[in-house]
Backbone of each chain as ProteinMPNN parsed JSONL, in Angstrom:
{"seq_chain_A": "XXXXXXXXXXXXXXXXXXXXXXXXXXXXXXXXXXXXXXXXXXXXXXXXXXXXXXXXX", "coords_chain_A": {"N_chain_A": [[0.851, -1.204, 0.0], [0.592, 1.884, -0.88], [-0.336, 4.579, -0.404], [0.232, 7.567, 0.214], [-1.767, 9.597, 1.844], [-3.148, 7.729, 3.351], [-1.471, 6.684, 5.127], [-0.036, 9.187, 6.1], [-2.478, 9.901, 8.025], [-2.645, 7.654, 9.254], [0.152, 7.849, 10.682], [-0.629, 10.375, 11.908], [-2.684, 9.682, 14.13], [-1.649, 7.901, 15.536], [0.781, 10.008, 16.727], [-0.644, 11.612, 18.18], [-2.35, 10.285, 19.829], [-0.303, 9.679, 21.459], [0.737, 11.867, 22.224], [-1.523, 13.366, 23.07], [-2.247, 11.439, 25.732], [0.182, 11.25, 26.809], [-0.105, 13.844, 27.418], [-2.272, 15.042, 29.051], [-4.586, 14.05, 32.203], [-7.028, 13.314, 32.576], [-9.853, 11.236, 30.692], [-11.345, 12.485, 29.356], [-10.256, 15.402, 28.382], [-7.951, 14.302, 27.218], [-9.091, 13.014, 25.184], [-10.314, 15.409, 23.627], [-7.574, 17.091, 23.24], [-6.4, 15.11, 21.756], [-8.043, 14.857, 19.591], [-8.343, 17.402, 18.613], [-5.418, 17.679, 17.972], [-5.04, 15.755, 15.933], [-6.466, 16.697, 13.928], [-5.375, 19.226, 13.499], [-3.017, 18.223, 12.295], [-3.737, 16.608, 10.438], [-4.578, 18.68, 8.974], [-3.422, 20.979, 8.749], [-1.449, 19.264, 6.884], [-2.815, 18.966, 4.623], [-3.806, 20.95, 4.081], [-0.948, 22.019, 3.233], [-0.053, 20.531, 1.219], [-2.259, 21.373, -0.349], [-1.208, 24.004, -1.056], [1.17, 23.5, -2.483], [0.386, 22.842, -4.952], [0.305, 25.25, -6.331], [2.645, 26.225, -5.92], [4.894, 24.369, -6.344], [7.65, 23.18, -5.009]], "CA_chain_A": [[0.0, 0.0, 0.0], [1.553, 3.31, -1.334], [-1.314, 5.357, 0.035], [0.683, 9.384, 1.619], [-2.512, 9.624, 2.88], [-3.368, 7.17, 4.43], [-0.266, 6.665, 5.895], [0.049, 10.556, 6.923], [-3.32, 10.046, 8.502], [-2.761, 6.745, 10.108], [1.033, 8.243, 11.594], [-0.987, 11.892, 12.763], [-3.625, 9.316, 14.861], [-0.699, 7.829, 16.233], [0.994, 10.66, 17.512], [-1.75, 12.274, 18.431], [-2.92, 9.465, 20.69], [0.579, 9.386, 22.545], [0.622, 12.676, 22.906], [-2.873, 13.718, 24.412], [-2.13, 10.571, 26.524], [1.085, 11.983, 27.792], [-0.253, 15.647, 28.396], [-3.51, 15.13, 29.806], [-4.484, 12.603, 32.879], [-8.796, 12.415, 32.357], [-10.312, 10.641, 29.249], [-12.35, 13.831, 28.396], [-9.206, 16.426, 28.336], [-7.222, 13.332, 26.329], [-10.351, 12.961, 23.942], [-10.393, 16.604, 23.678], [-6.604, 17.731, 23.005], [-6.477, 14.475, 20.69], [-9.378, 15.507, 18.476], [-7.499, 18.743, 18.019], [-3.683, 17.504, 17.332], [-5.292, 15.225, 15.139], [-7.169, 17.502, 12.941], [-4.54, 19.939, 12.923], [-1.947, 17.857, 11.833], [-4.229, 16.279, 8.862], [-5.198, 19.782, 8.024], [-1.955, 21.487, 7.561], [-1.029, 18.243, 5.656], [-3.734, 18.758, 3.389], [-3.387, 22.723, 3.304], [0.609, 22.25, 2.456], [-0.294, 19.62, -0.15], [-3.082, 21.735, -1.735], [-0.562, 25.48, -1.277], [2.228, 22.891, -3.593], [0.058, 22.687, -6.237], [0.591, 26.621, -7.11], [4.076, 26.591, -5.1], [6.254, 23.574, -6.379], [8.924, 23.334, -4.365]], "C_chain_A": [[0.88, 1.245, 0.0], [1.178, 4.772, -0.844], [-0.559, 6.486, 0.862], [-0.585, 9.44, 2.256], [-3.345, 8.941, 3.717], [-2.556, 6.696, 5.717], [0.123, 7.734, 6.975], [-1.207, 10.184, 7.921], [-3.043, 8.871, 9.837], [-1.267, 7.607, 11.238], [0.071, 10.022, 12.379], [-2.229, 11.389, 13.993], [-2.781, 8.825, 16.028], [0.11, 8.885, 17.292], [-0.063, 11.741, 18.618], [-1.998, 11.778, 20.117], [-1.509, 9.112, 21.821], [0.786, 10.764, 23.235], [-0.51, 13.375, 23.92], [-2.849, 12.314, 25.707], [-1.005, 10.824, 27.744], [0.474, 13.462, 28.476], [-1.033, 15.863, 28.977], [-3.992, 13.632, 30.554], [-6.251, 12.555, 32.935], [-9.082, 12.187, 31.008], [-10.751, 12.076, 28.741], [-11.213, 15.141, 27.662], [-8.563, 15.126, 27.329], [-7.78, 13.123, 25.139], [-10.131, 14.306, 22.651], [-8.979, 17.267, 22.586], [-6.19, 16.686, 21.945], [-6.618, 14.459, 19.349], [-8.552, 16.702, 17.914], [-6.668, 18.551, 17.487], [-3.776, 17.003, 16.368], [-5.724, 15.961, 13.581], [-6.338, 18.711, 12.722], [-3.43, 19.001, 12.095], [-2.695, 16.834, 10.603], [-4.793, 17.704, 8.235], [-4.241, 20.875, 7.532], [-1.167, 20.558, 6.873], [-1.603, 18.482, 4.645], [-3.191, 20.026, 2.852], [-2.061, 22.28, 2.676], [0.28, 21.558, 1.489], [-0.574, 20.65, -1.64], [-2.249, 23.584, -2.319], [0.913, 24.565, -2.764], [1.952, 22.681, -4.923], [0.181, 24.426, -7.167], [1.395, 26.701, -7.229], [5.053, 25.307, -5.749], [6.925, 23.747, -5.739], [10.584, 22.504, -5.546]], "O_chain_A": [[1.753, 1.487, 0.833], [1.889, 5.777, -0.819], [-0.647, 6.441, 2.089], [-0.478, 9.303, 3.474], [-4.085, 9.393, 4.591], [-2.904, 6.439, 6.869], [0.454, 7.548, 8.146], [-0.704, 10.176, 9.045], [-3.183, 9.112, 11.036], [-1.542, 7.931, 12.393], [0.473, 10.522, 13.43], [-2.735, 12.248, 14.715], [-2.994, 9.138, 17.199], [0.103, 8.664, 18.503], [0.144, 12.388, 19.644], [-1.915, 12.422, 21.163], [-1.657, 8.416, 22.825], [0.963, 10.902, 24.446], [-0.409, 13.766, 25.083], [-3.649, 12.47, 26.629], [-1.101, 10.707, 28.966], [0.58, 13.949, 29.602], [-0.941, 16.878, 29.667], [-3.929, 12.516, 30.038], [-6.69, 11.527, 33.449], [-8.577, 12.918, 30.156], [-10.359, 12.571, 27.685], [-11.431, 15.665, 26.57], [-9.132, 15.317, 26.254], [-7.111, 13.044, 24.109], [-9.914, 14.265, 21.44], [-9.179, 17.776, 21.483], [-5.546, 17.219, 21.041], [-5.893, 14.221, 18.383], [-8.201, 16.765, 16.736], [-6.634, 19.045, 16.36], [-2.946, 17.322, 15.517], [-5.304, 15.707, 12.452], [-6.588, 19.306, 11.674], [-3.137, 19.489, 11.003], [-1.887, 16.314, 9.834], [-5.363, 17.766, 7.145], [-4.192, 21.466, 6.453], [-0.194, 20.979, 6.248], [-1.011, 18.255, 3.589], [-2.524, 20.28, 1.849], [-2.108, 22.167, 1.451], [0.354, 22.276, 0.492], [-0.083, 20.834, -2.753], [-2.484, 24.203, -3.357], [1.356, 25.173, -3.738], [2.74, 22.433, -5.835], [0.134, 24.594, -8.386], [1.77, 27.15, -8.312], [6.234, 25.506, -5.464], [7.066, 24.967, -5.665], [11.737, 22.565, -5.118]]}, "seq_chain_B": "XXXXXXXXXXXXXXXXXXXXXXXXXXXXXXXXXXXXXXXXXXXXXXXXXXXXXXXXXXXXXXXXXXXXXXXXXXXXXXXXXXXXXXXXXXXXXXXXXXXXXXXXXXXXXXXXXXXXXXXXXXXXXXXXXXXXXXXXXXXXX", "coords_chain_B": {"N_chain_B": [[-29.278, 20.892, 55.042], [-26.086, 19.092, 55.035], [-24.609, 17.025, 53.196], [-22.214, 14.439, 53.5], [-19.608, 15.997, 54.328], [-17.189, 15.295, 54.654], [-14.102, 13.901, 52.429], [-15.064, 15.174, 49.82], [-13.69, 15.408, 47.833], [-11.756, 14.202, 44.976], [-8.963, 11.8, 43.908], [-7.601, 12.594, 40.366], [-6.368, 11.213, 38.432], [-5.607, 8.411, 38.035], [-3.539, 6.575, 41.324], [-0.752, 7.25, 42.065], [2.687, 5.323, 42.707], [4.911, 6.473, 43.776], [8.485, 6.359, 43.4], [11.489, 6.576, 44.945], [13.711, 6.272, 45.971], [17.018, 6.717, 44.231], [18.144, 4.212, 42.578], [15.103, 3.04, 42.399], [14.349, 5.019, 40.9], [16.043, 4.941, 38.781], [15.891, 2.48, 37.632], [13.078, 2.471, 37.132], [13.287, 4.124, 34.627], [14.682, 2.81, 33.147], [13.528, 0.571, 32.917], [10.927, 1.818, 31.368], [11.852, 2.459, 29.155], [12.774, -0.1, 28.074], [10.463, -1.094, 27.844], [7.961, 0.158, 26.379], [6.128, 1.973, 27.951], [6.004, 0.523, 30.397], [7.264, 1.782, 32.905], [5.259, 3.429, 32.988], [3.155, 1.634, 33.779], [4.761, 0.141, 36.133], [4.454, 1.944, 38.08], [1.746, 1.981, 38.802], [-0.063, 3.434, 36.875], [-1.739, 2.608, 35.009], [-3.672, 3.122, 33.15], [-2.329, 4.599, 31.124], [-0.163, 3.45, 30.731], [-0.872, 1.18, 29.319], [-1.854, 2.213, 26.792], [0.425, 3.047, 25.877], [2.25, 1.087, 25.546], [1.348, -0.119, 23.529], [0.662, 1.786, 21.194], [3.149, 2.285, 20.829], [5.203, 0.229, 20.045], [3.527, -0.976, 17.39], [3.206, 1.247, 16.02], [6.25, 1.169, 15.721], [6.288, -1.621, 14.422], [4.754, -0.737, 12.095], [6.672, 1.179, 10.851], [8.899, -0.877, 9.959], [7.466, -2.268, 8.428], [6.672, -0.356, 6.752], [8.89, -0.549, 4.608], [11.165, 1.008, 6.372], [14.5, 1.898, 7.571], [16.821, 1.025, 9.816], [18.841, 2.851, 11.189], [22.632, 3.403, 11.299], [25.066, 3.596, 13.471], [26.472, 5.387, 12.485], [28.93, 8.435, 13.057], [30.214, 9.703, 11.54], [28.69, 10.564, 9.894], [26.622, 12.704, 11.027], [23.713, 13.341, 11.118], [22.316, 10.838, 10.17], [23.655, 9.383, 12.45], [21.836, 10.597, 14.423], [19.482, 9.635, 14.204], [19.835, 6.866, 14.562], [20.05, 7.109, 17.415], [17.85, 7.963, 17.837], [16.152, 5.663, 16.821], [17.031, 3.881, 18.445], [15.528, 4.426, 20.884], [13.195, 2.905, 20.897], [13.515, 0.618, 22.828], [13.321, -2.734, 23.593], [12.855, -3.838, 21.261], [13.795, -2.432, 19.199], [16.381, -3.79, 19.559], [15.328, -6.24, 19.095], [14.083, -6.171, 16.265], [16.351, -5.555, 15.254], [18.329, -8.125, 15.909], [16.468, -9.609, 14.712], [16.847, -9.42, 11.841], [15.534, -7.384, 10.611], [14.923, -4.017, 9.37], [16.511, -3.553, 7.447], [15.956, -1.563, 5.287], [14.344, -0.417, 2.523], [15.19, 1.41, 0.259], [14.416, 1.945, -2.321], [11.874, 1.845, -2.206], [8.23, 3.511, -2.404], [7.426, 4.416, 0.087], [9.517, 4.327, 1.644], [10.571, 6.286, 3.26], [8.492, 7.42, 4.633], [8.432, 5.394, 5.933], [11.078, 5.807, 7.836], [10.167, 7.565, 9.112], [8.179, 6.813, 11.198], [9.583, 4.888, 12.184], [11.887, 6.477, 13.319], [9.794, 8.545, 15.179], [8.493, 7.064, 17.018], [10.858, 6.162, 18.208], [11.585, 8.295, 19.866], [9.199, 9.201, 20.674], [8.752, 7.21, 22.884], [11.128, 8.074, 24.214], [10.235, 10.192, 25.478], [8.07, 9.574, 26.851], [9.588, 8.01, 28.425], [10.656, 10.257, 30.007], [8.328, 11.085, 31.396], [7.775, 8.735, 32.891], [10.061, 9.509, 34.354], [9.619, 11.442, 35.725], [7.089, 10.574, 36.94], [8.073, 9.514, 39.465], [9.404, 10.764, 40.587], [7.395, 11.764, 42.331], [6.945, 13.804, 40.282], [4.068, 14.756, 39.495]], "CA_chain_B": [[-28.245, 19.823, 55.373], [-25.094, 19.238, 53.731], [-24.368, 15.536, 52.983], [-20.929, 13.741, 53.185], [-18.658, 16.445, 54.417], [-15.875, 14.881, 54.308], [-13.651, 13.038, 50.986], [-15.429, 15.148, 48.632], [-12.48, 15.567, 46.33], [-11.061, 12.696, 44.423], [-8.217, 12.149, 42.801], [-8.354, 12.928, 38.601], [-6.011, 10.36, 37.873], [-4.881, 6.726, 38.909], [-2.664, 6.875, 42.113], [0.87, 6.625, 41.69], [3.176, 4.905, 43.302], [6.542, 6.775, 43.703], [9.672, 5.511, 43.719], [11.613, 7.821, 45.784], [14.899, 6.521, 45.743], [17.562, 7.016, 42.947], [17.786, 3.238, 42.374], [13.982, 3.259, 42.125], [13.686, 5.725, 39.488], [16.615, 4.607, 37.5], [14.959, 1.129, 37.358], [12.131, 2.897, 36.359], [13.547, 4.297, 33.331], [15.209, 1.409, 32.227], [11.945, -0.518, 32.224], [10.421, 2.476, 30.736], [12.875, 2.539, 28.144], [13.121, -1.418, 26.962], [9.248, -1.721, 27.173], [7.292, 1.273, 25.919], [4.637, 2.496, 28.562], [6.427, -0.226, 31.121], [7.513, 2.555, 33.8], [3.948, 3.779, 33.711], [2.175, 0.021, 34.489], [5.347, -0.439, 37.079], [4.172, 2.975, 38.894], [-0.126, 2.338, 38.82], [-0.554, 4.392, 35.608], [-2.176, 1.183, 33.902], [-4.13, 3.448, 31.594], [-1.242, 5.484, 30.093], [1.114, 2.663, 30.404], [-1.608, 0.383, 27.997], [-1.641, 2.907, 25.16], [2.429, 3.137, 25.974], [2.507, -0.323, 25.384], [0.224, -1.144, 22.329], [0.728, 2.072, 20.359], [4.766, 2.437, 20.069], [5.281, -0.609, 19.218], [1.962, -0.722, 16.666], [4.364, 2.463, 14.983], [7.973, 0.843, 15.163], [6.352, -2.125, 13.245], [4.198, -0.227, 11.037], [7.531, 1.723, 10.097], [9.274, -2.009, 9.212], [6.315, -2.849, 7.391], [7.227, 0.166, 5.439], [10.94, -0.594, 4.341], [12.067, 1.961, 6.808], [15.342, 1.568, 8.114], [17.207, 1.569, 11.509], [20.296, 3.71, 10.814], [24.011, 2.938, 11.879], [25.915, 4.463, 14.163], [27.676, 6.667, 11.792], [28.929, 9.466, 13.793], [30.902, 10.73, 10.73], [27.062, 11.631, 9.233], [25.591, 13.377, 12.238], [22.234, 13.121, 11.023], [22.424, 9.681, 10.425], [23.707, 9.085, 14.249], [20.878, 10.867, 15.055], [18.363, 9.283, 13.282], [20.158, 5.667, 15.213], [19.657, 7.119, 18.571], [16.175, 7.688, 17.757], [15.386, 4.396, 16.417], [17.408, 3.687, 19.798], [14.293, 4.341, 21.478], [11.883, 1.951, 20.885], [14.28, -0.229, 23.319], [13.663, -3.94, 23.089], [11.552, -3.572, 19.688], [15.032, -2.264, 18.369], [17.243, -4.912, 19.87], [14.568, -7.89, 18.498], [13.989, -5.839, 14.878], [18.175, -5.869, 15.03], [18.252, -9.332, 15.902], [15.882, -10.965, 13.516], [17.3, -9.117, 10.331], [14.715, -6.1, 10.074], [14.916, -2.591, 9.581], [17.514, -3.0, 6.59], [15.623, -0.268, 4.784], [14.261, -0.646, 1.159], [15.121, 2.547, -0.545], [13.41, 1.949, -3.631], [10.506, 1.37, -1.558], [7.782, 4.137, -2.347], [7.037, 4.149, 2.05], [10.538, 4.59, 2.495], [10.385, 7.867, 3.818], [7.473, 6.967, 5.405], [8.707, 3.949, 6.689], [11.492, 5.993, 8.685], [9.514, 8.776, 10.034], [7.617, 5.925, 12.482], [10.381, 4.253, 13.261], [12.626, 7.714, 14.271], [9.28, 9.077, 16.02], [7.847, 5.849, 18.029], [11.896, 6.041, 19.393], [11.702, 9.918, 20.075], [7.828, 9.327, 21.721], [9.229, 6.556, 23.84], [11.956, 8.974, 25.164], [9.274, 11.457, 26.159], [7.37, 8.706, 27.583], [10.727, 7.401, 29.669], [10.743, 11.166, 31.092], [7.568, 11.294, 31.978], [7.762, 8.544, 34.184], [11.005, 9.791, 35.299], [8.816, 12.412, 36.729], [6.174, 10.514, 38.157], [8.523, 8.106, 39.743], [9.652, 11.59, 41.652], [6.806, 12.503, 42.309], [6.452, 15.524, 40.233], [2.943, 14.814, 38.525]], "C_chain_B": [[-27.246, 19.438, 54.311], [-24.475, 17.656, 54.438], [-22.977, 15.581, 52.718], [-19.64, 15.116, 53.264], [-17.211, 16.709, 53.942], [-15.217, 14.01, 53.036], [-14.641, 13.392, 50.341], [-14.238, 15.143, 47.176], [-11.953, 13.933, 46.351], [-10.066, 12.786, 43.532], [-8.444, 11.92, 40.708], [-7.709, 11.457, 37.955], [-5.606, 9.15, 38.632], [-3.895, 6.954, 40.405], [-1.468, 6.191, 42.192], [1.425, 6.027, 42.84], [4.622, 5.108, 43.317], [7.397, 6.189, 43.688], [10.637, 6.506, 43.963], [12.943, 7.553, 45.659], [15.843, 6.773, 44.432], [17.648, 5.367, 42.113], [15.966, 2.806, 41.537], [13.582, 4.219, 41.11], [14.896, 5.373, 38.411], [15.86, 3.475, 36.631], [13.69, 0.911, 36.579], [12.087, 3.512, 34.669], [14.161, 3.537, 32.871], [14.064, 0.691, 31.853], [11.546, 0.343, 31.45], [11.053, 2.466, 29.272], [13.02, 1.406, 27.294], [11.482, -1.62, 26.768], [8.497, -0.762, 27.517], [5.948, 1.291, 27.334], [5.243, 1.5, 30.289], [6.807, 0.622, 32.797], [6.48, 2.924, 34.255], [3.032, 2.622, 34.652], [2.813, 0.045, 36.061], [4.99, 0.575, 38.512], [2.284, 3.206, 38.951], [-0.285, 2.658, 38.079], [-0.604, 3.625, 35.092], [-2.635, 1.765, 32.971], [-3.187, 3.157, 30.145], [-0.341, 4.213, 29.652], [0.537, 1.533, 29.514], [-1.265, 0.556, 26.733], [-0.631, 2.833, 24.704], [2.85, 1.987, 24.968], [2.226, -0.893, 23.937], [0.828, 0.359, 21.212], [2.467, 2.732, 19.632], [5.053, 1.281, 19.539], [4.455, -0.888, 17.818], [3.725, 0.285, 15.821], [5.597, 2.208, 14.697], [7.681, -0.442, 13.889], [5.546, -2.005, 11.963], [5.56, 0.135, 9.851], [8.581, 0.39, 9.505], [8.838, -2.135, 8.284], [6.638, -2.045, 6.108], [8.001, 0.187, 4.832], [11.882, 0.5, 4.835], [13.211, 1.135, 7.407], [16.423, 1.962, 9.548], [18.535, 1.704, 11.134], [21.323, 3.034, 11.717], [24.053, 4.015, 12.551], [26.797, 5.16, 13.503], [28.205, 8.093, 12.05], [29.646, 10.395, 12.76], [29.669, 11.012, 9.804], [26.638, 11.864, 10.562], [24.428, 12.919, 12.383], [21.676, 11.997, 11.167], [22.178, 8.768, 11.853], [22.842, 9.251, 14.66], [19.7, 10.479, 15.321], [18.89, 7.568, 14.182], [19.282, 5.789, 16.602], [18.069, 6.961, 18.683], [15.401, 6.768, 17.491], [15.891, 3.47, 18.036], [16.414, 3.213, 20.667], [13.208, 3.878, 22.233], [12.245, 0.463, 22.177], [14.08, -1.496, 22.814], [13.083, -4.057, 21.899], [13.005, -3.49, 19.033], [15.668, -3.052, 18.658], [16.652, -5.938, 19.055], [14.793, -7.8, 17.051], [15.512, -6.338, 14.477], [18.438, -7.627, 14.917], [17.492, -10.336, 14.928], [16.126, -10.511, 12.176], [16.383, -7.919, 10.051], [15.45, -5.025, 9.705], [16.387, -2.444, 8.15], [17.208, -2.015, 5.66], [15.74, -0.266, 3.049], [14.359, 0.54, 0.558], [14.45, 2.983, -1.735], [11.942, 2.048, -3.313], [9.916, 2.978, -1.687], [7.436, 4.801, -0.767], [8.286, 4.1, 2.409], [11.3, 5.448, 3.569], [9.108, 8.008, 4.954], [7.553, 6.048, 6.732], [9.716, 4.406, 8.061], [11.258, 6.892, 9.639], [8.923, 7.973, 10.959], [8.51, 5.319, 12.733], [11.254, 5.517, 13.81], [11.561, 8.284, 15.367], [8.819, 8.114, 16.519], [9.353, 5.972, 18.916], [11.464, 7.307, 19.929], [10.529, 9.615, 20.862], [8.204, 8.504, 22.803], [10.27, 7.437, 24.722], [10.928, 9.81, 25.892], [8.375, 10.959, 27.07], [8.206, 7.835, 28.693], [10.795, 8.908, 30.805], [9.522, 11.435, 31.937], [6.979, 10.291, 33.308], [8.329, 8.308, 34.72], [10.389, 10.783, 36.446], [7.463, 11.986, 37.859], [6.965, 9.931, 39.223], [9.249, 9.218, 40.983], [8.992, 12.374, 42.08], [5.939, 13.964, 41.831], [4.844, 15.752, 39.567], [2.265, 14.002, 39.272]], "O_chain_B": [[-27.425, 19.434, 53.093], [-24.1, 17.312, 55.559], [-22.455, 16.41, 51.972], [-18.827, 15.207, 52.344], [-16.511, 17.535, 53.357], [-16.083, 13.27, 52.572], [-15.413, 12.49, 50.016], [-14.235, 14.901, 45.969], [-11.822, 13.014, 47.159], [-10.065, 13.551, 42.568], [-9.257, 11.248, 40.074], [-8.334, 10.727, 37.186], [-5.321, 9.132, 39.83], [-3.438, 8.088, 40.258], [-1.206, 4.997, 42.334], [0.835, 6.115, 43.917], [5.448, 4.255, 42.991], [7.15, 5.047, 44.076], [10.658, 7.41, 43.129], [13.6, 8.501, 45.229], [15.169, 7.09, 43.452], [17.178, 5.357, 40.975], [15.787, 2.393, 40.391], [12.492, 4.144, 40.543], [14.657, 5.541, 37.215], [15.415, 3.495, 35.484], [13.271, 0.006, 35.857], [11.206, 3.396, 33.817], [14.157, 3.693, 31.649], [13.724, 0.305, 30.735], [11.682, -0.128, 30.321], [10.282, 2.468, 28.312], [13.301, 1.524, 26.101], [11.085, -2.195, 25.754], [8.217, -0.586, 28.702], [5.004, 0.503, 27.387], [4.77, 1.961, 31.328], [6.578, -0.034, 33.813], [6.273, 2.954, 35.468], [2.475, 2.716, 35.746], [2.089, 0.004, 37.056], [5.16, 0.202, 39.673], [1.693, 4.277, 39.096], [-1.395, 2.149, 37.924], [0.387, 3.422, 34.391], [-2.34, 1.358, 31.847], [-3.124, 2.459, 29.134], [0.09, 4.01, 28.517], [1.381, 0.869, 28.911], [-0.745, -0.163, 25.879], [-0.396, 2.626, 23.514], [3.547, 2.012, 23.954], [2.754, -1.856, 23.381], [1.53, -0.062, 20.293], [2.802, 3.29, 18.587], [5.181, 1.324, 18.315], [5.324, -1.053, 16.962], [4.8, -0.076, 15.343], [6.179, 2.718, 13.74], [8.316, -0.512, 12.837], [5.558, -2.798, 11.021], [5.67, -0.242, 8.685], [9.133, 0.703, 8.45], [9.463, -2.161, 7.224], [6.819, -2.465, 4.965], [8.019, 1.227, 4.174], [12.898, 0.916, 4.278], [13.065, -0.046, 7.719], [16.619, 3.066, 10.056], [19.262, 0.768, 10.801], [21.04, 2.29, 12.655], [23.421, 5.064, 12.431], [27.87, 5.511, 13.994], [27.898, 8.947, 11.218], [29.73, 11.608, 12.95], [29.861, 11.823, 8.897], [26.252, 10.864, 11.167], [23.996, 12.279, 13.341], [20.759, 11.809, 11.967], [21.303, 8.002, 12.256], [22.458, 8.373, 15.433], [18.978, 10.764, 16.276], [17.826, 7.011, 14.453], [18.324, 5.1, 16.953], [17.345, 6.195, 19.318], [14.197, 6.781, 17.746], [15.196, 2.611, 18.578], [16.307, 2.078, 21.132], [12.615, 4.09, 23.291], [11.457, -0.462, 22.372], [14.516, -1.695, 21.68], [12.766, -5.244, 21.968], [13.384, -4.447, 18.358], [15.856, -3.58, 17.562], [17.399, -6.556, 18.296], [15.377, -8.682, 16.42], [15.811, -7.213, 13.665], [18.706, -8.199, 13.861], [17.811, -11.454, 14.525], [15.625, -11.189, 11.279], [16.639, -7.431, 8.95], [16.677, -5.12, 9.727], [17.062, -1.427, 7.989], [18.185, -1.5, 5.116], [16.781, -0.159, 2.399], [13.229, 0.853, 0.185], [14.04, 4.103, -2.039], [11.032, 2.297, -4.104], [10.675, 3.854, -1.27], [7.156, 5.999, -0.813], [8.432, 3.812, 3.597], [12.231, 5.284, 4.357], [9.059, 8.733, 5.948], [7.065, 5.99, 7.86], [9.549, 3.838, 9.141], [11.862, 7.061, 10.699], [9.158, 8.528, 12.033], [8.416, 4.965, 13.908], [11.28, 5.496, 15.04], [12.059, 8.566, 16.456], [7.791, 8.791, 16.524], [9.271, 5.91, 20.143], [10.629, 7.036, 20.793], [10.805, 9.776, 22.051], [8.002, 9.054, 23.886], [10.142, 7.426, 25.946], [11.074, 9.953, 27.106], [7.896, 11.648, 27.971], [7.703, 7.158, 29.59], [10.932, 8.82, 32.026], [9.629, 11.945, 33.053], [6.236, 10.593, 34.242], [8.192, 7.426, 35.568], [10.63, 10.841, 37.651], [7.007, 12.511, 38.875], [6.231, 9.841, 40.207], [9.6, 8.777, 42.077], [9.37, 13.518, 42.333], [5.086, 14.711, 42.309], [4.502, 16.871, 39.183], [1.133, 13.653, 38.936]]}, "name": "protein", "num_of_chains": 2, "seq": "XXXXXXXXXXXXXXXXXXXXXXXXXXXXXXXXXXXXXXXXXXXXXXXXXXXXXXXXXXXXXXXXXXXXXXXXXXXXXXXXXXXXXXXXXXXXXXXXXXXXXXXXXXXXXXXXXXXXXXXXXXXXXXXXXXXXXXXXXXXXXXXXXXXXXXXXXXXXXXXXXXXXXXXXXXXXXXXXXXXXXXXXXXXXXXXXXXXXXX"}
């Protein structure tokens, strides 16, 4: 499977889930700061993706 | 009338179990260190030390799976070295991968790049996860 994004997605659930695990000690705050790291870090993946299609690097 | 006075507060999280001497917290980061989340279980923190457990490993052999590779000790490339220590990490995961022939790193491999970004960050999260229960282990959390 060759899949960047599924791959990016599956490694940003991953960190995600070690980090709200390390920084926060109740499920709801861990849920919480998760949900967020998660969705930032697939959404400036996506944004940088979709800014490379004007920008080449 | 005001019910139950007393022990209204509770604690938020699991209750630790310090380890106060220097012995006792080295011990602690050594376990922490060869088996991901292992410092947390050995100190009450069964949650944390579950996820510890199941999702670094889960990421060192995802990043196999991908033809990433576990760098040499090449101290005359820096980066390289760096990129060792970090696969370092994962403690016994890297000793076993080493041992049964893994991690030689398919370059051609489309996921190669892929492949070494989970194995450098599952070591690197495991470090962060050895300090943290260097800290519980002295109480500081």
């Amino acid at each position: 499977m060759a899949s960047h994004v599924l791959w990016l997605t599956i490694f940003a659930f991953f960190v995600s889930l070690v980090f709200a695990v390390l920084l926060r000690d109740t499920p709801r705050e861990q849920l919480r700061t998760g949900a967020m790291m998660f969705g930032a870090f697939v959404g400036a993946a996506l944004l940088l993706g979709w800014l490379m299609v004007p920008f080449p690097l | 009338m005001a019910a139950g006075g007393k022990g209204g507060a509770k604690p938020a999280a699991a209750p630790a179990r310090p380890a106060r001497d220097g012995l006792g917290v080295a011990i602690v980061c050594l376990v922490s260190w060869l088996v991901p989340g292992g410092g947390h279980l050995q100190l009450g923190r069964r949650g944390k030390g579950l996820v510890f457990l199941i999702a670094l490993p889960v990421m060192f052999g995802i990043g196999l799976y991908l033809g990433g590779r576990l760098f040499p000790f090449a101290w005359s490339e820096p980066l390289v070295a760096l990129a060792a220590v970090a696969d370092l990490g994962a403690g016994l995961w890297y000793f076993a991968a080493r041992f049964a022939g893994y991690g030689g790193g398919q370059v051609v491999a489309a996921t190669y790049e892929y492949g070494n970004t989970f194995l450098i960050v599952a070591g690197l999260l495991n470090f962060l996860v050895m300090l943290d229960a260097f800290d519980i282990a002295l109480d500081r959390k």
